[in-house]
C-alpha positions as CSV (number, residue, x, y, z in Angstrom):
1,X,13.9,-0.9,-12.6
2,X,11.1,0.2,-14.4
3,X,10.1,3.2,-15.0
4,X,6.5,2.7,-16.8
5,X,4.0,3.4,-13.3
6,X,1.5,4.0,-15.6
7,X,1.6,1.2,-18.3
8,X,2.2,-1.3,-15.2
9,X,-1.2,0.7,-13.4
10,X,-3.4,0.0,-16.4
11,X,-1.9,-3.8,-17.2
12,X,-2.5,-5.0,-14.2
13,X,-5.9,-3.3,-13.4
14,X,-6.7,-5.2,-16.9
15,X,-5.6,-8.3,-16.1
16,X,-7.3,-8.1,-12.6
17,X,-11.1,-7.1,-13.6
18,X,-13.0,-10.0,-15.2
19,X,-15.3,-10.1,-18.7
20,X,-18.1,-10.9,-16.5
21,X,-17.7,-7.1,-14.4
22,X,-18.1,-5.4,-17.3
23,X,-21.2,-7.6,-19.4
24,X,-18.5,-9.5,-21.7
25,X,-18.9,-13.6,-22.3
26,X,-16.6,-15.6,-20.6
27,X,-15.5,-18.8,-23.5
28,X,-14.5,-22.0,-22.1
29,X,-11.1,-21.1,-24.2
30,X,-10.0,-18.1,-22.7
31,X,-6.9,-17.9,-21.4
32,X,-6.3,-14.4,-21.4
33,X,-6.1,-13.4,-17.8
34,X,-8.7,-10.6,-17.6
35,X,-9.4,-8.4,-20.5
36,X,-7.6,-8.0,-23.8
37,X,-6.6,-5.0,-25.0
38,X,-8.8,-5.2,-27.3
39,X,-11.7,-5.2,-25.0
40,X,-10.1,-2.5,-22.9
41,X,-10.0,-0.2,-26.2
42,X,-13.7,-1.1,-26.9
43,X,-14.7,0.3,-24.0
44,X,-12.9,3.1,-23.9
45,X,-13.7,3.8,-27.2
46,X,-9.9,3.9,-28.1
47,X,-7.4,2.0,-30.7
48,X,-5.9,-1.3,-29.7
49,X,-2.5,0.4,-31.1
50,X,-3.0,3.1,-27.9
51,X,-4.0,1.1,-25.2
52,X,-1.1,-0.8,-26.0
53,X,1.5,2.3,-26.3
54,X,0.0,3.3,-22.8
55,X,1.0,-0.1,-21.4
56,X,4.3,-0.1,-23.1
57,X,5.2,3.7,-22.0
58,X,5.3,5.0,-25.3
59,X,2.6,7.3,-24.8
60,X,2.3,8.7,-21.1
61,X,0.2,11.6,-21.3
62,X,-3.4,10.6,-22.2
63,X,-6.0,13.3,-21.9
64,X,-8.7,13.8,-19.2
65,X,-11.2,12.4,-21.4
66,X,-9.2,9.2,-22.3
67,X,-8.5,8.5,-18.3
68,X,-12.0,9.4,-17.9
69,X,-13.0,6.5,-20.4
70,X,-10.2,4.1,-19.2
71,X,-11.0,4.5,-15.7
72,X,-15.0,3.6,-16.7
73,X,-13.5,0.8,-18.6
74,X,-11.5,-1.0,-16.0
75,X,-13.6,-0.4,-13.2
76,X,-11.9,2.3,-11.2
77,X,-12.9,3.0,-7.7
78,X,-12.6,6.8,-6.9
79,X,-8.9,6.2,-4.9
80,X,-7.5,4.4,-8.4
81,X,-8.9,7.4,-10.4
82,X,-6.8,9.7,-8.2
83,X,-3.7,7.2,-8.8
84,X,-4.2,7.1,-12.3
85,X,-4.3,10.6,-12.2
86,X,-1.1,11.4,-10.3
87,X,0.4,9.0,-12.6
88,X,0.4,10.8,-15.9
89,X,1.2,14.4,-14.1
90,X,4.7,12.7,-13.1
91,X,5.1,12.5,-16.8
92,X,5.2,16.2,-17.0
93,X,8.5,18.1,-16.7
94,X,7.4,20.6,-14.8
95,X,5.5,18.4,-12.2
96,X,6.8,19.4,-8.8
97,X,6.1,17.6,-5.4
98,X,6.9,17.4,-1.7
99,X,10.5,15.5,-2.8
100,X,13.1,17.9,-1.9
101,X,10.8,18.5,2.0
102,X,12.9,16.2,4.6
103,X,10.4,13.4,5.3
104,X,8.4,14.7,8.6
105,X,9.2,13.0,11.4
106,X,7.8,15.7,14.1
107,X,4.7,14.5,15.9
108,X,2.7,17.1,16.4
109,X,0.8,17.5,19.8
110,X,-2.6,16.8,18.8
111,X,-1.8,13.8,16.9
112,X,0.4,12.2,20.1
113,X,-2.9,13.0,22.0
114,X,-5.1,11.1,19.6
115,X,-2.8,8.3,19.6
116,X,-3.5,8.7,23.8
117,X,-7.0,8.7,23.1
118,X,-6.7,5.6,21.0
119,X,-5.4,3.6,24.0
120,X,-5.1,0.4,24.2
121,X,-5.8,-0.1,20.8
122,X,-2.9,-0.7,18.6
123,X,-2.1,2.1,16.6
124,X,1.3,3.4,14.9
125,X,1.9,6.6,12.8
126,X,4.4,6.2,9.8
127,X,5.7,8.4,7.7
128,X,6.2,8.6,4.1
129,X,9.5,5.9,4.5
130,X,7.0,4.0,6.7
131,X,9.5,5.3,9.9
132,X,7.6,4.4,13.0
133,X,7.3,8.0,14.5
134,X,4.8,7.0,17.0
135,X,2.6,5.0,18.5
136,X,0.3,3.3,21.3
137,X,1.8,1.4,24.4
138,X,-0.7,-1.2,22.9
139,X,1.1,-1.4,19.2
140,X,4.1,-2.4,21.3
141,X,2.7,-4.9,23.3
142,X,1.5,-6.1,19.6
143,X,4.8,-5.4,17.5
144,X,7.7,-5.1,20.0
145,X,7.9,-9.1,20.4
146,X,8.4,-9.6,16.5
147,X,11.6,-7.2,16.5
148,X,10.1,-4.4,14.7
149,X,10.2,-1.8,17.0
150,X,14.4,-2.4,17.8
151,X,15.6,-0.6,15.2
152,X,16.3,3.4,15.5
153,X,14.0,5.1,14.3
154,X,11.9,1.9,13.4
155,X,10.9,1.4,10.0
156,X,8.0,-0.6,8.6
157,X,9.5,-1.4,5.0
158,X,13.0,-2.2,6.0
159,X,11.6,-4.9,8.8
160,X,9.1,-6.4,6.6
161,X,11.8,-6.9,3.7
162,X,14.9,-7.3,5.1
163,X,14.3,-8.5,9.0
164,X,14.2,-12.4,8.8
165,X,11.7,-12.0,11.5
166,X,9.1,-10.6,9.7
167,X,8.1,-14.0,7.5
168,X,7.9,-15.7,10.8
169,X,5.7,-12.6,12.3
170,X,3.7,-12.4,8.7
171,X,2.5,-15.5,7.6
172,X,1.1,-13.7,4.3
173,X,4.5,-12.7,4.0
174,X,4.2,-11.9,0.0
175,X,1.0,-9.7,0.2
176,X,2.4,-7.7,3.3
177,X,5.6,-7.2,1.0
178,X,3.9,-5.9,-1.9
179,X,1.8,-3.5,0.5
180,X,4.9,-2.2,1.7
181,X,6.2,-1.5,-1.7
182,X,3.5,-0.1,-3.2
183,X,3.3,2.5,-0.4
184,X,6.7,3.3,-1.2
185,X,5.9,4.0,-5.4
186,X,3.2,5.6,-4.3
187,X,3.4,8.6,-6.0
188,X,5.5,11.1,-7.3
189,X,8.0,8.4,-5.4
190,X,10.6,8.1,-8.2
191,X,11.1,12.3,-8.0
192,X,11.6,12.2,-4.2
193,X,15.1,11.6,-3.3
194,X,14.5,10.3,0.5
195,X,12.2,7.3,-0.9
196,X,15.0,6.6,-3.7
197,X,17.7,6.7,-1.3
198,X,15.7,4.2,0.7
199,X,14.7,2.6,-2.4
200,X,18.2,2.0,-3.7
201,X,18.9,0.6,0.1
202,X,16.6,-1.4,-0.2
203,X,17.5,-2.8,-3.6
204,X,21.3,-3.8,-2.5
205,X,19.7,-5.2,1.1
206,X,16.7,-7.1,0.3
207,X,17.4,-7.7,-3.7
208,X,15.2,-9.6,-5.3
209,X,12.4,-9.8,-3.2
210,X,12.3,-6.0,-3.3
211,X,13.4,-5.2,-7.2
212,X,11.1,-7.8,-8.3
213,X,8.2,-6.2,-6.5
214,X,9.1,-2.3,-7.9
215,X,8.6,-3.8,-10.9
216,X,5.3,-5.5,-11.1
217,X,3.7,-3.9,-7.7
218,X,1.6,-0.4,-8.7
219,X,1.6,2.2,-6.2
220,X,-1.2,2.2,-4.4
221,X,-1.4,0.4,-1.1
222,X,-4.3,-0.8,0.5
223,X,-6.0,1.7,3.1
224,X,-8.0,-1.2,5.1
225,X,-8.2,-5.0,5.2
226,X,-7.4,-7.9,7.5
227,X,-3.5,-8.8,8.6
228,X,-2.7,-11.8,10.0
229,X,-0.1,-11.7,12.5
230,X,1.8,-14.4,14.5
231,X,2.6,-13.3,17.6
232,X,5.2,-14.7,20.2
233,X,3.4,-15.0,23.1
234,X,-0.1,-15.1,22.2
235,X,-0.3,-17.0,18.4
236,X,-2.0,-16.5,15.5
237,X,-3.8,-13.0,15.2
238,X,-6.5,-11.4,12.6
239,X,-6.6,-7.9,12.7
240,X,-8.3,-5.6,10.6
241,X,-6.8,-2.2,10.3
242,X,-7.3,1.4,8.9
243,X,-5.2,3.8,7.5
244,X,-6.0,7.7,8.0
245,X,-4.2,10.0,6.6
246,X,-3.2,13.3,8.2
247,X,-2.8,16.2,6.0
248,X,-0.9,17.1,3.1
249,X,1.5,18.9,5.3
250,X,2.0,16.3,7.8
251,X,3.0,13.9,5.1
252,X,2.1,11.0,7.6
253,X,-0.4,8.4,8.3
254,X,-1.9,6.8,11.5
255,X,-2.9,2.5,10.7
256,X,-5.2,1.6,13.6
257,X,-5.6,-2.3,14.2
258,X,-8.7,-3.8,15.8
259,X,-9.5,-7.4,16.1
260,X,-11.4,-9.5,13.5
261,X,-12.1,-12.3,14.9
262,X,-13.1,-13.6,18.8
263,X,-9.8,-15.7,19.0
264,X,-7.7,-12.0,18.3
265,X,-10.1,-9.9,20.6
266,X,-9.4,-12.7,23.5
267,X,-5.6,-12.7,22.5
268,X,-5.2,-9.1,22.6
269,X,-7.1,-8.9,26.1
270,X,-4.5,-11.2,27.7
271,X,-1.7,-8.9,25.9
272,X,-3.6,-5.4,27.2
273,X,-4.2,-6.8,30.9
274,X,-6.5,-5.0,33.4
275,X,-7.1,-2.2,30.6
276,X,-10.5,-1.9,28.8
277,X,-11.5,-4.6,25.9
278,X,-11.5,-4.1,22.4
279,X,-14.5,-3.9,19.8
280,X,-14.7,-7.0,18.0
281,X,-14.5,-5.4,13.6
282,X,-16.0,-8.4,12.0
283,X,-13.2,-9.2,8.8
């Protein structure tokens, strides 16, 4: 595997953004998906020759003002600044993280009561190996058909990429894969010896479909959007869903799902009974 997170971050930022988003012709000729280097090095005010040894992992520690100019260049939102960020201080040798801390997997009181509160709305909390520590009676009524939840302690990554189940359950099987992934790089992940050791699990169980993805996914997962779910006893689902994050020292997340669509919101009121409706999230 790889271990260029940062060249992979900018190439594929590059090859994502289009000349029209930053005031550059498009030709009828181009075939270069994106920008070229050259283009990215224009912007940024910096040689072809080092936007290229950044994308080849030759040089790994830019300065502040050269991410600062590459981040303008290629469009950053404020969350991909961060990433970038992250990603050249795991170049450092004296970078330390959470790695050696055990992955949390204690729920504390006040975040079982807001999943309570969150009732019957399906919500899970996950923690950095995507472990299902908690959740809703209403995420199992939404998951617990698809198998994810029979596993002890549940775990979101090894469902969705070695459970057979999962491309029936996901019909955007690929996308949910890559999410999955990239949560797992998200960073430092290659200094914390839990995600390896799931990591390297995951490489012998799931082979290429995960190994593949390590190397071309970056690490930064999406924090909202729109999942489609088949579900076994109610069908097709559209759910859009949000991802909070608890503090630093929780180490966990809570992804809350509401429906997207009329056809979900009706769907999950048969699945919730008696108990009170959803709000509709248009998605």
């Amino acid at each position: 595997m790889s271990d260029n997170e940062l060249g992979l971050f900018l190439r594929t930022r590059r090859e994502a953004i289009t000349p029209a988003e930053v005031g550059l012709p498009t030709g009828p000729r181009r075939r270069t998906p994106g920008l070229r280097r050259s283009e990215v090095a224009a912007l940024a005010g910096v040689s072809v020759e080092y936007v290229i040894r950044l994308e080849q992992g030759r040089d790994r520690r830019p300065s502040p003002q050269v991410l600062s100019a590459l981040a303008d260049a290629l469009r950053l939102t404020a969350a991909e600044r961060v990433h970038l960020y992250r990603l050249t201080k795991m170049a450092d040798a004296g970078f330390t993280c959470r790695g050696d801390a055990l992955p949390a997997r204690t729920v504390r009181p006040t975040v079982r009561a807001l999943l309570d509160r969150l009732e019957p709305t399906p919500a899970v909390l996950l923690n950095r190996l995507t472990d299902v520590l908690a959740h809703t009676a209403g995420y199992e009524r939404l998951m617990g058909p698809t198998g994810l939840l029979d596993a002890t302690p549940p775990n979101l990554a090894r469902y969705v990429l070695t459970d057979s189940r999962a491309r029936t359950a996901y019909p955007d099987w690929d996308h949910v894969a890559d999410e999955q992934v990239a949560a797992l790089k998200h960073p430092p992940f290659r200094r914390d010896p839990h995600v390896a050791a799931l990591m390297d699990e995951l490489t012998v169980t799931a082979g290429d479909a995960f190994t593949r993805r390590v190397n071309s996914v970056p690490g930064l997962p999406s924090s909202t959007g729109v999942l489609r779910l088949v579900h076994p006893d109610v069908g097709p689902l559209r759910l859009a869903y949000e991802t909070l994050d608890l503090p630093v020292d929780d180490d966990q997340r809570v992804i809350v799902h509401l429906p997207a669509d009329t056809a979900t919101a009706a769907a999950l009121d048969r699945l919730n009974g008696h108990r009170p409706p959803l709000r509709l999230v248009a998605g």
